[in-house]
VOKOL-487791 format. One record per atom (N, C-alpha, C): z, x, y; residue in three letters. Coordinates in pm, whole numbers, plus 50000, padded with zeros to 5 digits. Each point is the difference from the previous one (the first is absolute). Example, Ala and Ser with C-alpha at 12.3 -4.5 7.8 and 13.67 -1.06 7.14 Angstrom:
507805131949431ALA/500004991150119ALA/500005009050120ALA/499284996550105SER/500065008250119SER/500734992350109SER/
# end
This chain:
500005008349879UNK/500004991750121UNK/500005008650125UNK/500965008850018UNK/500275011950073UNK/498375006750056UNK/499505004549906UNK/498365003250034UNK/498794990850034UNK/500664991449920UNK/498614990450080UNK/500584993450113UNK/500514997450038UNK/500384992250106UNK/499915014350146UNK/500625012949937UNK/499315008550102UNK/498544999550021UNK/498974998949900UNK/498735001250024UNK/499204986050069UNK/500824991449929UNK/499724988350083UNK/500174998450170UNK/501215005650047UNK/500215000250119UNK/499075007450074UNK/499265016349916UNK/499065008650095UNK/499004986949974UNK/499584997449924UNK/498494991449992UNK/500104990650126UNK/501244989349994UNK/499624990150081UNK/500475005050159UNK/500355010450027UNK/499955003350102UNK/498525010150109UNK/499105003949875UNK/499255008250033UNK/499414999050119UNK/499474986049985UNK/498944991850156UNK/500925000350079UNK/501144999050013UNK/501174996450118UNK/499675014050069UNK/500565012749944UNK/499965005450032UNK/498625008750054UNK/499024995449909UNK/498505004250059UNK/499864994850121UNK/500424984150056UNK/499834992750134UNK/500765007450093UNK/501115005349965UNK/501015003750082UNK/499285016750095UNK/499255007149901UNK/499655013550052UNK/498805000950074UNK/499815007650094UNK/499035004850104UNK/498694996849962UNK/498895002050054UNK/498665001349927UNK/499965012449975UNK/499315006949864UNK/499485015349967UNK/498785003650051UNK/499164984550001UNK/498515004250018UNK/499265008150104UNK/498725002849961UNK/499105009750116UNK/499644992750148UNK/500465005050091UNK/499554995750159UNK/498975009850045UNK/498934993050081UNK/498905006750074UNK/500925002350158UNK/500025009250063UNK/500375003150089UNK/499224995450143UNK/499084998349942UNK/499004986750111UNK/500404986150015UNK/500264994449887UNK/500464989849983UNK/501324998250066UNK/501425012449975UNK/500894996250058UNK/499845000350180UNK/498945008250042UNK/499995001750105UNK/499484987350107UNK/498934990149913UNK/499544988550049UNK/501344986750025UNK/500645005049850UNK/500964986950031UNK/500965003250111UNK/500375012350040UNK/501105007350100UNK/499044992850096UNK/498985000950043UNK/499564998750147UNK/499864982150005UNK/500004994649881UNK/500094987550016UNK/501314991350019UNK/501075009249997UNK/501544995050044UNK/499904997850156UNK/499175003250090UNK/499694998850092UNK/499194992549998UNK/499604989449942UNK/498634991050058UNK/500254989150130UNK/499454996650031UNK/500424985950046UNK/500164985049962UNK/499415004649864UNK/500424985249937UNK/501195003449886UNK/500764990049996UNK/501534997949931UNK/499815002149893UNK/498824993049937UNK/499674998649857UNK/499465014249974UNK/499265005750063UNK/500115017649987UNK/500785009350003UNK/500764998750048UNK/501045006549983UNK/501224997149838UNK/499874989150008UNK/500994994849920UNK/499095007449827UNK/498604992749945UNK/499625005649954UNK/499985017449965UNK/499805006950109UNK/500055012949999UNK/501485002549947UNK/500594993850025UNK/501795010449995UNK/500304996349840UNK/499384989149966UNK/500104994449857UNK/499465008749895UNK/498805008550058UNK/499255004949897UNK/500495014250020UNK/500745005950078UNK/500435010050055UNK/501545002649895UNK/500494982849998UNK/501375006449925UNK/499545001749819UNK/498894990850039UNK/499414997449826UNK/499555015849921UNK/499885004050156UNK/499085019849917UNK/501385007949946UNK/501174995450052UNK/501435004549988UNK/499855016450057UNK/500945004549910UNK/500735014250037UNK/498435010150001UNK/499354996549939UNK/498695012550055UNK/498715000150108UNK/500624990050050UNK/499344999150153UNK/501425008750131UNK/501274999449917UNK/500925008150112UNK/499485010250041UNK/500035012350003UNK/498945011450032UNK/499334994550151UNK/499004996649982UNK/499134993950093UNK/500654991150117UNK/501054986849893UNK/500614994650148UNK/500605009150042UNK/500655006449958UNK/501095007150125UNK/499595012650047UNK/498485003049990UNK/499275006450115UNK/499454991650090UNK/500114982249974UNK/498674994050045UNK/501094994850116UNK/501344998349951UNK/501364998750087UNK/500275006650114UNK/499755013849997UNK/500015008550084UNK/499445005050099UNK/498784994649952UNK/498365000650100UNK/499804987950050UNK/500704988349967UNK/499464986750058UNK/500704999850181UNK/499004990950103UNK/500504997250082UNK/499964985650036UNK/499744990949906UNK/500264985250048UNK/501164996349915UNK/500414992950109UNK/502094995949974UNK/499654992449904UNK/498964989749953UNK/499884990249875UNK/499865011549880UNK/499265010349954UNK/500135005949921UNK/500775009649977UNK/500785003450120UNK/501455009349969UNK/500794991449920UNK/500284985050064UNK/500664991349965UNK/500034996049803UNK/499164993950041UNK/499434997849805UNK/500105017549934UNK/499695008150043UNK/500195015749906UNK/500994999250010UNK/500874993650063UNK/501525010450026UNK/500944990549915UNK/499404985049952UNK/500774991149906UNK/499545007449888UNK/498605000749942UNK/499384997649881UNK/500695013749929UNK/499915012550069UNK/500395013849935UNK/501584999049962UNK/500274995750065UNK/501655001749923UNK/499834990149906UNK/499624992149941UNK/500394991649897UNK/498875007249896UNK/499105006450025UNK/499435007249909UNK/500525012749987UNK/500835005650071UNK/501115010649998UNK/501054996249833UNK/500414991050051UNK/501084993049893UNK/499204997849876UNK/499054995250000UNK/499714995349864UNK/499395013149951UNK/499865014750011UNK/499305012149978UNK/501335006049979UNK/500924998350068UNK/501805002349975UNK/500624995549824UNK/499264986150001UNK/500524991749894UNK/499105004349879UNK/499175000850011UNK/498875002949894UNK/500555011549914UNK/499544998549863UNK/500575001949910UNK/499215014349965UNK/500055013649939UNK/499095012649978UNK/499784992749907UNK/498445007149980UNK/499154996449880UNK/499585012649951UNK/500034998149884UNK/499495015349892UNK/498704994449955UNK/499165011550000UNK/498604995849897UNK/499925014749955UNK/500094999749812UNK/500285013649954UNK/499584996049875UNK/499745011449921UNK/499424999849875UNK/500825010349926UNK/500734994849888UNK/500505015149925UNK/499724994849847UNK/499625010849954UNK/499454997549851UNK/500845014449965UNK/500554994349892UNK/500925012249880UNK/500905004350067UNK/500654997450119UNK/500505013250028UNK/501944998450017UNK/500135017549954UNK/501554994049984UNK/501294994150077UNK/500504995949980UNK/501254986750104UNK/500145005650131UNK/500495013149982UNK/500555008150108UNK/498755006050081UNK/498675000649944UNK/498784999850124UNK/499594989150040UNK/500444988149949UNK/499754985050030UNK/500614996850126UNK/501215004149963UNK/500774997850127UNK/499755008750165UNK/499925011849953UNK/499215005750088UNK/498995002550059UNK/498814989749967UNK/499094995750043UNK/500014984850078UNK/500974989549961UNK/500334991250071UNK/501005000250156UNK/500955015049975UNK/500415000350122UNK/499265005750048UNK/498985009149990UNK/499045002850098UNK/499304991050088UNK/499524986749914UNK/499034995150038UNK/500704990450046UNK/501414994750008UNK/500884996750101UNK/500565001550111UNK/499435010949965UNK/501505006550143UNK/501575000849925UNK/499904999049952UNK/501844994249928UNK/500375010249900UNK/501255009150036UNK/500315008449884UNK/500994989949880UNK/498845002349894UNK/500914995049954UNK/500615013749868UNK/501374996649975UNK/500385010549880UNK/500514995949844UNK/499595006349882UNK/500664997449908UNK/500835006449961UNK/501154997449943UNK/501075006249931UNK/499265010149866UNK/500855007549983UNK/499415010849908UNK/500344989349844UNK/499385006549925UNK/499754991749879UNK/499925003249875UNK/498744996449929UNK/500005006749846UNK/498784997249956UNK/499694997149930UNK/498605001649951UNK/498914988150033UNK/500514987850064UNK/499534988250021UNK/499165005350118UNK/500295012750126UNK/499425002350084UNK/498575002049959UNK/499885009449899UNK/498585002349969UNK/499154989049930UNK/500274987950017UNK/499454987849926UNK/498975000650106UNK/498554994549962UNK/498744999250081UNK/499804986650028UNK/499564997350102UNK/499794987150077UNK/498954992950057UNK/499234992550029UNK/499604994650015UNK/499824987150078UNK/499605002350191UNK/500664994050050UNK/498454997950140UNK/500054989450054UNK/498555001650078UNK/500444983150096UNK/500015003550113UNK/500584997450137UNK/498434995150093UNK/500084989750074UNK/498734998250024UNK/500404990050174UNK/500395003550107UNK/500794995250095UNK/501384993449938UNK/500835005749928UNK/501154993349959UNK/501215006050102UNK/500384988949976UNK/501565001550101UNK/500555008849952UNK/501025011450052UNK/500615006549974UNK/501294991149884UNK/500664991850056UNK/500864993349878UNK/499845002949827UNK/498654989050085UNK/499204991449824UNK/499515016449923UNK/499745008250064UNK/499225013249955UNK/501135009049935UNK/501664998150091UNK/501155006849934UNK/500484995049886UNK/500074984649966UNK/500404994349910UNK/498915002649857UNK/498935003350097UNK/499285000349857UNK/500205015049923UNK/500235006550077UNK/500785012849951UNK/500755003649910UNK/500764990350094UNK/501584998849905UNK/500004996249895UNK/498894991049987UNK/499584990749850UNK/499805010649897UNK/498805002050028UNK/499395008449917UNK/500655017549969UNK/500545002950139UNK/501205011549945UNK/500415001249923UNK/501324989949997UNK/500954996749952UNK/501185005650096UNK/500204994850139UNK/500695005550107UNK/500904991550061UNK/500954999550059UNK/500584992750113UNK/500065006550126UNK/500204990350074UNK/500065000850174UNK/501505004050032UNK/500755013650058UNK/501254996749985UNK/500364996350160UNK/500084986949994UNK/500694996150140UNK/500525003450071UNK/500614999750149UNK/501175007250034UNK/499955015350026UNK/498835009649937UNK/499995018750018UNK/498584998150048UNK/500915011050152UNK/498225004450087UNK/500365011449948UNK/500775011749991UNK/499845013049993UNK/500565006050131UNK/500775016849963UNK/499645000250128UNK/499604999150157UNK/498654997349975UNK/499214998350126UNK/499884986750019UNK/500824986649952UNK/499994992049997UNK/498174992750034UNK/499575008349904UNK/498254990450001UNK/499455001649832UNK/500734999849931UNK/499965003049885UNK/500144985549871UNK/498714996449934UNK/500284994849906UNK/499925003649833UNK/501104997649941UNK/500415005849890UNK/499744989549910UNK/499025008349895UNK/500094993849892UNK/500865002549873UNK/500424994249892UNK/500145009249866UNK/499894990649867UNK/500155005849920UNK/499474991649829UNK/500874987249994UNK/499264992149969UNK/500694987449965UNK/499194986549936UNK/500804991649962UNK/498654990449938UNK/500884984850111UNK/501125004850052UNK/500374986250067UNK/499284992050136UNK/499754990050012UNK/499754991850081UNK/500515004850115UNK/499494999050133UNK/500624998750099UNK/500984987850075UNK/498924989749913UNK/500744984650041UNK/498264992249975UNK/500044987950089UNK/498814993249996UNK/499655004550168UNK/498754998550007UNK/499445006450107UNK/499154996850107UNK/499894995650109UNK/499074996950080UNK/499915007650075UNK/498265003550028UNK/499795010850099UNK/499274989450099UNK/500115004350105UNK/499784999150189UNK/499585007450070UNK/499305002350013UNK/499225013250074UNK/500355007749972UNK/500665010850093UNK/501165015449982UNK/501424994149928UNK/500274987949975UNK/501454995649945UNK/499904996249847UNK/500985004349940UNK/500214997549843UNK/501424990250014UNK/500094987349944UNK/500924986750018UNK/499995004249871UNK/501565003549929UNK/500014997049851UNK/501434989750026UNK/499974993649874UNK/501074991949928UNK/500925013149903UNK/501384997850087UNK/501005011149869UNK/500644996449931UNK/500254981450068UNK/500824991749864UNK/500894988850097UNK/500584999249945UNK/501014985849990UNK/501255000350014UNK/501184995750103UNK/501015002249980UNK/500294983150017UNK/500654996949864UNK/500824990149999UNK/501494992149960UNK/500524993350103UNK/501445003849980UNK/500644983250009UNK/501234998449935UNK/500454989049974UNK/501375001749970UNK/500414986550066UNK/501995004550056UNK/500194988249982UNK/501694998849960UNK/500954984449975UNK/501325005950030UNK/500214992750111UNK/501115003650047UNK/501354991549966UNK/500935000349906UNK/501184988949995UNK/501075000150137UNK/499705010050098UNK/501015001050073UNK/500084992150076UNK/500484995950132UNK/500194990850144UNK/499184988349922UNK/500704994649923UNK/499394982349987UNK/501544994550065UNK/499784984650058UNK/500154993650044UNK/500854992149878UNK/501725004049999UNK/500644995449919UNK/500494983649999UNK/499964997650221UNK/500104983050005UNK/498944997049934UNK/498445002949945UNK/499154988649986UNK/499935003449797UNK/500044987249974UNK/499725000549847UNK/498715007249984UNK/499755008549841UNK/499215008949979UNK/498595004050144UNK/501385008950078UNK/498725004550083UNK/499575009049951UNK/498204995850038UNK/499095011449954UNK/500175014449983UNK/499045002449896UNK/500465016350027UNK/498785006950057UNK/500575008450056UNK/498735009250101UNK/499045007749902UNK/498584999349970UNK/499055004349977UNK/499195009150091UNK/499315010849938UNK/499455003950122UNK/498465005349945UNK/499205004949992UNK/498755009349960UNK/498985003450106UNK/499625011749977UNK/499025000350129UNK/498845011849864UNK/499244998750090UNK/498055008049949UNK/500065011750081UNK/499615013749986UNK/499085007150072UNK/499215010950000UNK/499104998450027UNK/498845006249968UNK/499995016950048UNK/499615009949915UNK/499955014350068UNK/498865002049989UNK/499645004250151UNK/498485003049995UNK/499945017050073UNK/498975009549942UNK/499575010750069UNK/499215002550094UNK/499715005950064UNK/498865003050129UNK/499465015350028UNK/499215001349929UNK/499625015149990UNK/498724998550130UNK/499695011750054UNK/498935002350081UNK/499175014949993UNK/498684997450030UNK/499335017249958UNK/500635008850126UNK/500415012249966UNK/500495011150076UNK/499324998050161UNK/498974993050038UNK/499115007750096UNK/500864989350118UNK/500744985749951UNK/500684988250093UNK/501485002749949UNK/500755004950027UNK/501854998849975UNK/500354990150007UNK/500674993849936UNK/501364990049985UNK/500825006950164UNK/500234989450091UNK/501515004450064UNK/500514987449943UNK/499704989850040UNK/501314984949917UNK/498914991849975UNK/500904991049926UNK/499554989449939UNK/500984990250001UNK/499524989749979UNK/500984987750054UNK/500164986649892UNK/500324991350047UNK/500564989249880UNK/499124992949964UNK/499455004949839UNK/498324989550034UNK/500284991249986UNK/498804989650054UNK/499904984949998UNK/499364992449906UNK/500754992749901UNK/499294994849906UNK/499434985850007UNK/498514997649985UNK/499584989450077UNK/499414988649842UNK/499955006549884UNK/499864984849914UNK/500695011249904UNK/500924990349896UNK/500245003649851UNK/500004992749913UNK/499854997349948UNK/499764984849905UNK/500515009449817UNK/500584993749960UNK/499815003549837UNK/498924989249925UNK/500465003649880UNK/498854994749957UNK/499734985149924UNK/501344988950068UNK/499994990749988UNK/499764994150130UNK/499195005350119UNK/499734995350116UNK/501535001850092UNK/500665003549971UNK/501785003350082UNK/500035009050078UNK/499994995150120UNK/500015009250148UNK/501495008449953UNK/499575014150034UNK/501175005849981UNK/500305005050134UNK/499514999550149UNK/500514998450100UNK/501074996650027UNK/501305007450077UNK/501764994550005UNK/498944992350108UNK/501164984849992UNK/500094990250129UNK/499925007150131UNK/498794997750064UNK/500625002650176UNK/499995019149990UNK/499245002549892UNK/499785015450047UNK/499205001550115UNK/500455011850083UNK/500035003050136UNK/500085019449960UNK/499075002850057UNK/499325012749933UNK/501005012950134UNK/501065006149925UNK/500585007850067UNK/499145012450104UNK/499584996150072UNK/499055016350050UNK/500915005750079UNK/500705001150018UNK/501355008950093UNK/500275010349879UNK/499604995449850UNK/501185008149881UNK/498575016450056UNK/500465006749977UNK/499015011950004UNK/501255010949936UNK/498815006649894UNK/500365010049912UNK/499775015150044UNK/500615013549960UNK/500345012149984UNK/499315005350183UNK/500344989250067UNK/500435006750109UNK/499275015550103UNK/498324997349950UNK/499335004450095UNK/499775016849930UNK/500604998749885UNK/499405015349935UNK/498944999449913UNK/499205008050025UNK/498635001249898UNK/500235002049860UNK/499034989549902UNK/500405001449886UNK/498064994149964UNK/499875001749828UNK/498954992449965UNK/500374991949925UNK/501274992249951UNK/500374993749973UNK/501174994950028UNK/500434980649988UNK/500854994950051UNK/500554987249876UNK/501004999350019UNK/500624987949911UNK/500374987550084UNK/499854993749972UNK/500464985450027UNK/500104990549924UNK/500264984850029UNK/500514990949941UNK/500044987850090UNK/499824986449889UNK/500064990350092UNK/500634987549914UNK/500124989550048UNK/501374988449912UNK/498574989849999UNK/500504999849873UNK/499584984649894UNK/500434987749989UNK/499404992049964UNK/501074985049968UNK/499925003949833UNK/500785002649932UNK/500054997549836UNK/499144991349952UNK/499485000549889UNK/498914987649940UNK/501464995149877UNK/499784982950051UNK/500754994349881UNK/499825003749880UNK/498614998449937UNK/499694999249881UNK/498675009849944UNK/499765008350146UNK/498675013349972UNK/500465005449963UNK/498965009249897UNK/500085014749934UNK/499115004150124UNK/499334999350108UNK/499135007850004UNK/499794994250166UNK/499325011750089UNK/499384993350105UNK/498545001750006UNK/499324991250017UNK/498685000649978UNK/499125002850108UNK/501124995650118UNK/498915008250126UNK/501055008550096UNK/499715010350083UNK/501055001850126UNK/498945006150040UNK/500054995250121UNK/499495007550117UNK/501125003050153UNK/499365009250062UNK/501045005050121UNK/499595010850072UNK/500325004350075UNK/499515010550061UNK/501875008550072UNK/499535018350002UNK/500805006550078UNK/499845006750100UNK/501014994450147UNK/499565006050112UNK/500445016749991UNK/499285008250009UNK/499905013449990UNK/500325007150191UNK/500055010349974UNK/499585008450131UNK/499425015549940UNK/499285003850050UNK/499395012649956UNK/499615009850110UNK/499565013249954UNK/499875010250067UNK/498585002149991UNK/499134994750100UNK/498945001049988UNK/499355011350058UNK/500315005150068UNK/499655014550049UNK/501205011450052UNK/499675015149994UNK/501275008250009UNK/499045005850105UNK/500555005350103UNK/499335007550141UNK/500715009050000UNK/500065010849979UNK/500885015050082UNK/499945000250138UNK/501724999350042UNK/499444997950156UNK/500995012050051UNK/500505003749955UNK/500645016750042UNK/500005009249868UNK/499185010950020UNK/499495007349960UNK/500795017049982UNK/500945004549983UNK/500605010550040UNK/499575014549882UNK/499285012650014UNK/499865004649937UNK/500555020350025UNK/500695004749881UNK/500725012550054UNK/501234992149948UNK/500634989049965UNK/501324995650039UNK/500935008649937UNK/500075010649994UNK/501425010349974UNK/499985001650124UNK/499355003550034UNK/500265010750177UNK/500174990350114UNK/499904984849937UNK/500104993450131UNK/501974996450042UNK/500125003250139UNK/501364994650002UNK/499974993150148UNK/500434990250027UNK/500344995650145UNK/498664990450096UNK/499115004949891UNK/498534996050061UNK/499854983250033UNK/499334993450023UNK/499864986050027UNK/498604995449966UNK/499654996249929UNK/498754989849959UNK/499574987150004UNK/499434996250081UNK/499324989450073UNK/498674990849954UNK/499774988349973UNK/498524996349979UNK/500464984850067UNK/499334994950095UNK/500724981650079UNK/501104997949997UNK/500424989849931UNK/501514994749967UNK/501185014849932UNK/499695006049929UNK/500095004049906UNK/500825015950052UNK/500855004049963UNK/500735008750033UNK/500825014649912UNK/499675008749962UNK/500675003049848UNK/500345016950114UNK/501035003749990UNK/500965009450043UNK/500575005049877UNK/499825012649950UNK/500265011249912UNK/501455004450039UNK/501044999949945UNK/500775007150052UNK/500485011549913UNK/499705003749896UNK/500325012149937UNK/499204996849861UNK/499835009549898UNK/499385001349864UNK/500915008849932UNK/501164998949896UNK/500595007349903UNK/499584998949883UNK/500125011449902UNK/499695002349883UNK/501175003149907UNK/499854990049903UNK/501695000149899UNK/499265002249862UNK/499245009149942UNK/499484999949850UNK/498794993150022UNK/499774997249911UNK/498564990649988UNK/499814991550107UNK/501264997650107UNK/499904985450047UNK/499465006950160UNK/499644986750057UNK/500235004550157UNK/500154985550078UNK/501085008750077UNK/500404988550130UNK/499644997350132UNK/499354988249994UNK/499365000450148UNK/501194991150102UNK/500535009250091UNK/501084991050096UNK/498934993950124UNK/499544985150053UNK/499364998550099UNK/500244985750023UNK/499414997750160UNK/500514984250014UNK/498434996550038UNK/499914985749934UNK/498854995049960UNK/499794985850065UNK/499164994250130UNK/499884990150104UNK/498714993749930UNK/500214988149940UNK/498314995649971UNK/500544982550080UNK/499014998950101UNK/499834992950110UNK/499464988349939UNK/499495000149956UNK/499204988749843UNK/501464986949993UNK/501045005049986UNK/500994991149939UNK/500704991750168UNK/499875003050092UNK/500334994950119UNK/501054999850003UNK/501065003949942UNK/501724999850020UNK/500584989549901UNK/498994997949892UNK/500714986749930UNK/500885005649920UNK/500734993549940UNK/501105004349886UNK/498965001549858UNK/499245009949986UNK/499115001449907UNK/501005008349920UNK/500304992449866UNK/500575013049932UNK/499325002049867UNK/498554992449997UNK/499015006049913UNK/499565010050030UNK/500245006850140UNK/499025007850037UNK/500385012849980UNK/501705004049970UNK/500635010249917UNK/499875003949894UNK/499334987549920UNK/499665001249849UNK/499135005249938UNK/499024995950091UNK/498715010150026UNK/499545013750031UNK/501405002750081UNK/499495012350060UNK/499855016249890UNK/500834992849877UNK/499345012449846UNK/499094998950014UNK/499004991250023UNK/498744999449916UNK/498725000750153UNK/500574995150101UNK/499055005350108UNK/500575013150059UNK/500745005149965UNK/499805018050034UNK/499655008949917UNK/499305004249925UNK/499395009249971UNK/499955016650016UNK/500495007849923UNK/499685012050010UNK/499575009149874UNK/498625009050030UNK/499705000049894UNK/499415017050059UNK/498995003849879UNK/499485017150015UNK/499144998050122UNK/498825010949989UNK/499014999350050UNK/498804992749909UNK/500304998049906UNK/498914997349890UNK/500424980950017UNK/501334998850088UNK/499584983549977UNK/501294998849896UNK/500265010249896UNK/500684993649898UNK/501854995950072UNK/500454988949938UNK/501164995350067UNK/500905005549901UNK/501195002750116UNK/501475001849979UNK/500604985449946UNK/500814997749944UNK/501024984949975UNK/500725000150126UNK/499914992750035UNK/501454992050082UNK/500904995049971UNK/501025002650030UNK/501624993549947UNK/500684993450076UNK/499364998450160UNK/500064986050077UNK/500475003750071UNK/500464996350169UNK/501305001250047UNK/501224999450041UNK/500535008550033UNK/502005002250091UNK/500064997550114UNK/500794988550011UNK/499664998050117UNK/501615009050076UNK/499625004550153UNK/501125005550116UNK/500764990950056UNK/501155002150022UNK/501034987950080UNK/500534991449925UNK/499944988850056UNK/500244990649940UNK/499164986149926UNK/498865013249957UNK/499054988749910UNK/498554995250103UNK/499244989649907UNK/499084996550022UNK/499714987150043UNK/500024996950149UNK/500384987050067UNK/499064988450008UNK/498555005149917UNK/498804990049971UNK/499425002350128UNK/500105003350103UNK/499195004350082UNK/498815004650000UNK/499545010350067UNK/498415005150001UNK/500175016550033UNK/501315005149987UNK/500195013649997UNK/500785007649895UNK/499765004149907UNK/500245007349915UNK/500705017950001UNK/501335001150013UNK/500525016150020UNK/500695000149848UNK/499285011549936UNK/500725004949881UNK/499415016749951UNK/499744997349860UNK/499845007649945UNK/499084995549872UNK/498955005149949UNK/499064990049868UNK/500065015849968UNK/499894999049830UNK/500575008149925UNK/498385000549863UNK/499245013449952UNK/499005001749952UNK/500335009149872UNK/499454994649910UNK/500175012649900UNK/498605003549910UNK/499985008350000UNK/498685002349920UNK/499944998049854UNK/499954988649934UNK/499554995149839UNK/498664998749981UNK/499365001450060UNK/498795001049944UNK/499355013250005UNK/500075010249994UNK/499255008049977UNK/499165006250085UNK/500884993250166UNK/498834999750149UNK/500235016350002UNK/499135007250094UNK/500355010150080UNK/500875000750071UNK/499855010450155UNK/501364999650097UNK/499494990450086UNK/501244994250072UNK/500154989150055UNK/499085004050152UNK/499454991649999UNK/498685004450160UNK/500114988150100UNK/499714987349967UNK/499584989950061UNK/500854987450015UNK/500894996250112UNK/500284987049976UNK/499494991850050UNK/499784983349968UNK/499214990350033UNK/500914987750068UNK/499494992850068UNK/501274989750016UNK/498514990649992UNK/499974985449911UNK/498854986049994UNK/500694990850077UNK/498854996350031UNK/499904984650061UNK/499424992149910UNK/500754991449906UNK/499594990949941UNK/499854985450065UNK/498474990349972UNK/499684991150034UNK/500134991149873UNK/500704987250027UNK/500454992449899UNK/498694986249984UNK/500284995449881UNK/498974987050021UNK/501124990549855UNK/500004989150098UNK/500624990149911UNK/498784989149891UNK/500344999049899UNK/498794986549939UNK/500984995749870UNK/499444990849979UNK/500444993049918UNK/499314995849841UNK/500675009249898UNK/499205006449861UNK/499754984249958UNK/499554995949897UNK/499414984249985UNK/500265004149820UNK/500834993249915UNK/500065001449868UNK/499984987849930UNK/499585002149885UNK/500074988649885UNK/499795000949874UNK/500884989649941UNK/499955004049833UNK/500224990949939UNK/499645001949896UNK/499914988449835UNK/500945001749924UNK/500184992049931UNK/500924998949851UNK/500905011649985UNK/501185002850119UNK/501285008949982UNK/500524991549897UNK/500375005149914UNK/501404995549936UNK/501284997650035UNK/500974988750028UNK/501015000250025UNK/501065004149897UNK/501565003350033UNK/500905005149960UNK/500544983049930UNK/
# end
């Protein structure tokens, strides 16, 4: 049941998700250039037409608009470019990598290393035994990165281990296994699995009501569902929030919707640190008399890291002390560099203008993973986060401590530190599934 009902879920989701992604196809660069000059027409219906067929070419007409953006001087076609590109921004954000690859015979551990190539995505296996040299057989033809990992895993004989970036926190780990991950829906860049069922049931004899003859006794049971949220390396997890479950039915037609559910979006999870995976959960009504739910659908509001910008740049950083580094808002003051063994300590106070004075105290959480220091070759030091001076970290927008580096990976000497500007994009993942089994 377990397997088909996973395969069932990729099948009947396939078109969803085919509707959901960009166009791939070939654009004439004449063509985009006629419809650009026709956002300017004077008739309504020209324009309107044009911007239609403009969003229809999707993400491979960008290029062009946002030279055609830059060069335009009528306010009607700044106007319409300056809506249409950001929403084709987002959906080129959302869009899912596609592999098209061919491997005939070849063994696990060059399998794999030919898919993170042609990803972008390191991925790693655990050391092993003789199953590595098993030959494979595996051929990719615009497939989603997901559907293309799972099929891996299949035919491996591998698991996904959740939860470990590595290191350099960009790291996905595989190793031998024949277990399930769960049941599975993929979404563009998002993997929605099912991890199971928690169900619970209580009778309480206590506080009854001794004036009233046999008062009731307190019953209680509640449903809930654990669901995962994996994403490809290239969009981070910062939170995720309380999904909303919008039909459940088992499979005697029984809304398993609680009465008067009211979809928590205030609940938001792990608090603004980068991860590629997230856990959550959401409440059920119990089925009287189901084994089974036959439909759920729902969706999870996400937030992600859709782009990383280096916006202070510092390089030499042993020798720097006292110096001040500047880019707009943005403020990063060096105040000393010590060396304790492998490790090194950077003491500096850190102004990012971005947060406006709010009580951001995601934005501490972050700061392991948007500072950066690494060789000249690029390769990174670990971060171990930071110490904060005084009396702590007041959620503000100024940062005085100390962030602390050690070299586990195998980097060179320490050369370069980075401080990102990460740009966030919120959406909302869209899931659904068949015939879970109930508890």
């Amino acid at each position: 049941m377990l397997r088909s009902a996973w395969l069932v879920t990729l099948a009947l989701m396939a078109s969803l998700v085919a509707a959901q992604e960009p166009s791939r196809g070939k654009t004439q660069p004449a063509e985009i250039e006629a419809l650009v000059k026709q956002l300017g027409d004077a008739s309504f219906q020209v324009r309107e037409k044009a911007l239609k067929e403009l969003d229809r070419l999707g993400v491979d007409a960008l290029p062009q608009l946002r030279e055609a953006a830059r060069n335009a001087t009528d306010p009607e076609v700044q106007r319409r470019l300056g809506e249409l590109i950001p929403t084709l921004e987002r959906n080129l954000a959302l869009a899912p990598t596609r592999l098209t690859l061919t491997l005939r015979n070849k063994p696990l551990r060059e399998v794999i290393k030919e898919i993170s190539a042609a990803s972008g995505y390191k991925l790693e296996l655990q050391p092993g035994d003789d199953r590595e040299k098993r030959l494979l057989n595996l051929e990719f033809k615009d497939t989603p990165f997901w559907e293309a990992f799972d099929q891996l895993c299949d035919l491996g004989g591998l698991t996904h281990q959740d939860g470990y970036y590595g290191n350099d926190m960009e790291t996905i780990r595989l190793d031998y296994g024949d277990s399930y991950p769960g049941i599975v829906h993929i979404s563009g860049p998002f993997r929605v699995t099912v991890r199971g069922f928690n169900y619970y049931r209580n009778i309480d004899f206590a506080n009854r009501n001794r004036q009233v003859a046999e008062s009731p006794i307190r019953r209680t049971e509640s449903l809930t569902i654990r669901l995962g949220i994996t994403v490809e390396p290239k969009l981070p997890l910062l939170q995720s929030g309380q999904p909303t479950i919008t039909e459940a039915i088992d499979e005697h037609g029984q809304p398993l919707l609680p009465p008067g559910q009211v979809a928590n979006t205030g609940v938001r999870y792990y608090a603004g640190y980068r991860s590629f995976t997230q856990e959550i959960q959401a409440s059920l009504q119990p089925s009287q008399n189901g084994r089974m739910i036959k439909l759920l659908r729902g969706a999870i509001p996400v937030t992600v890291v859709a782009s990383q910008k280096p916006r202070v740049t510092i390089e030499k950083i042993l020798d720097v002390k006292g110096e001040t580094y500047k880019d707009g808002n943005i403020s990063l003051k060096i105040d000393g560099v010590t060396r304790n063994g492998q490790q090194i300590v950077v003491k500096l106070t850190l102004t990012d203008g971005n947060h406006n004075g709010q009580r951001d105290y995601s934005w501490i959480n972050q700061l392991q993973q948007r500072l950066v220091l690494t060789d000249k070759k690029g390769n990174k030091w670990q971060c171990y986060g930071p110490s904060w001076d005084g009396n702590g970290f007041n959620g503000g927008p100024t940062f005085t401590g100390s962030v602390t580096f050690a070299n586990n990976n195998g980097a060179g000497e320490a050369y370069r530190l980075t401080y990102y500007e990460w740009q966030t994009l919120s959406h909302s993942v869209p899931f659904e599934f068949t015939e879970l089994s109930l508890p």
